[in-house]
C-alpha positions in Angstrom: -44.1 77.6 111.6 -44.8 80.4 108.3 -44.2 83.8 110.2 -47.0 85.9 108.2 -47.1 89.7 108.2 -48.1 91.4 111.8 -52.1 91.5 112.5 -52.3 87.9 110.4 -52.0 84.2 110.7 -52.9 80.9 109.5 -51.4 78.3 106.6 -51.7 81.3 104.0 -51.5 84.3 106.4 -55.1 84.9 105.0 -56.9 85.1 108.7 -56.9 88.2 110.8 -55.7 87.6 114.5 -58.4 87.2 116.8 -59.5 90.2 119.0 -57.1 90.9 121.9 -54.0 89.8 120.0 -51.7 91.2 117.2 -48.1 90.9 115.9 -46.8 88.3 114.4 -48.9 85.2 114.3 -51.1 87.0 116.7 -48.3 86.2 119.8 -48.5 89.4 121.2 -51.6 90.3 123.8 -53.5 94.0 123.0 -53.5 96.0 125.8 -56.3 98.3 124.5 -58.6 99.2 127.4 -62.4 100.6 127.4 -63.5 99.3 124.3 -60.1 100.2 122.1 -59.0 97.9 119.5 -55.6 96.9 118.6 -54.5 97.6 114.9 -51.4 95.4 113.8 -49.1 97.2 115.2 -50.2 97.0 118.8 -51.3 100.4 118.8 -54.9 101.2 119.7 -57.7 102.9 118.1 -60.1 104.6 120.5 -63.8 104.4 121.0 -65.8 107.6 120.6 -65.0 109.2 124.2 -62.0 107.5 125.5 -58.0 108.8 124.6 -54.4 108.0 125.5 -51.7 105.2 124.3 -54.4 102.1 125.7 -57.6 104.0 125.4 -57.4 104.6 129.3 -58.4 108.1 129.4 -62.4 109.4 129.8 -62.8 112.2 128.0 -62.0 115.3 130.1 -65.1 117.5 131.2 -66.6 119.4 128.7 -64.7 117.2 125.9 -66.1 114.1 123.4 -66.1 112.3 120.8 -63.0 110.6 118.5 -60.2 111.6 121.1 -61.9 113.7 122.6 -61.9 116.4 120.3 -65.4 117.8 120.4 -66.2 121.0 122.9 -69.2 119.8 124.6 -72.4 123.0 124.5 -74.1 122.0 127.4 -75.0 124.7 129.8 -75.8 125.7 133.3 -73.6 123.0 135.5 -75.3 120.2 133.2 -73.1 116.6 132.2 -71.6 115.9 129.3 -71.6 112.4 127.5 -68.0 111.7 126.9 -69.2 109.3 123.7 -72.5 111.2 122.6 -72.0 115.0 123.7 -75.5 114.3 124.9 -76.2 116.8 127.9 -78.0 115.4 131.0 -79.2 118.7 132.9 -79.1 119.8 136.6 -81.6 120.9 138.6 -84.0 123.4 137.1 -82.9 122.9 133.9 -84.3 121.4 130.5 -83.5 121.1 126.9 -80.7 120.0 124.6 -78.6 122.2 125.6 -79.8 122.6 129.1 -80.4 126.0 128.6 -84.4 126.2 129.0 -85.3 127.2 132.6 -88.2 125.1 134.3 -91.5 126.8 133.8 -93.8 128.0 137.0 -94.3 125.2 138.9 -91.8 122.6 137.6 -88.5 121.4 139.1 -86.4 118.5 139.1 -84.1 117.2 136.7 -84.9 118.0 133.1 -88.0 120.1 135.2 -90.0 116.6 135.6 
């Protein structure tokens, strides 16, 4: 069997191992969780809102994005997105930011 370079395989090393696997001749299982995907090495890369060695980690609250590294600007006891930094509001609350506060007579989740 040709040992091709870690990530590869096939009679001229040419295909890319399938998802899930890496290393040499693809051998080794990616443990990657939540969407991550292994790079050659085993390692993982992150989708928007997840972090840690495998991915395994939700965005803390008030964080998002690529590792997490976005401050999230929602307001007023709202939720955070961990992947969009979208804000879903509370109670008596409307707007992007959650910062608008229901007119007269409204109520309810963005003030429905």
């Amino acid at each position: 069997a040709r040992w091709c370079r870690s990530g590869f395989y096939g009679a001229k090393c040419t295909l890319v191992c399938p998802p899930r696997t890496y290393g040499y001749n693809c051998k080794k299982t990616c443990l990657c969780q939540n969407g991550g995907s292994c790079r050659s090495n085993g390692s993982c890369r992150c989708p928007s809102g997840y972090k840690g060695k495998y991915c395994q980690h939700k965005c803390p609250e008030n964080y998002w994005g690529k590792n997490c590294a976005k401050r999230c600007k929602c307001k007023n006891g709202s939720i955070c997105h961990p992947a969009r930094g979208t804000c879903q509001c509370g109670l008596g609350w409307s707007g992007s930011k959650c910062n608008k506060e229901c007119p007269h007579g409204r109520y309810g989740p963005d003030c429905q």
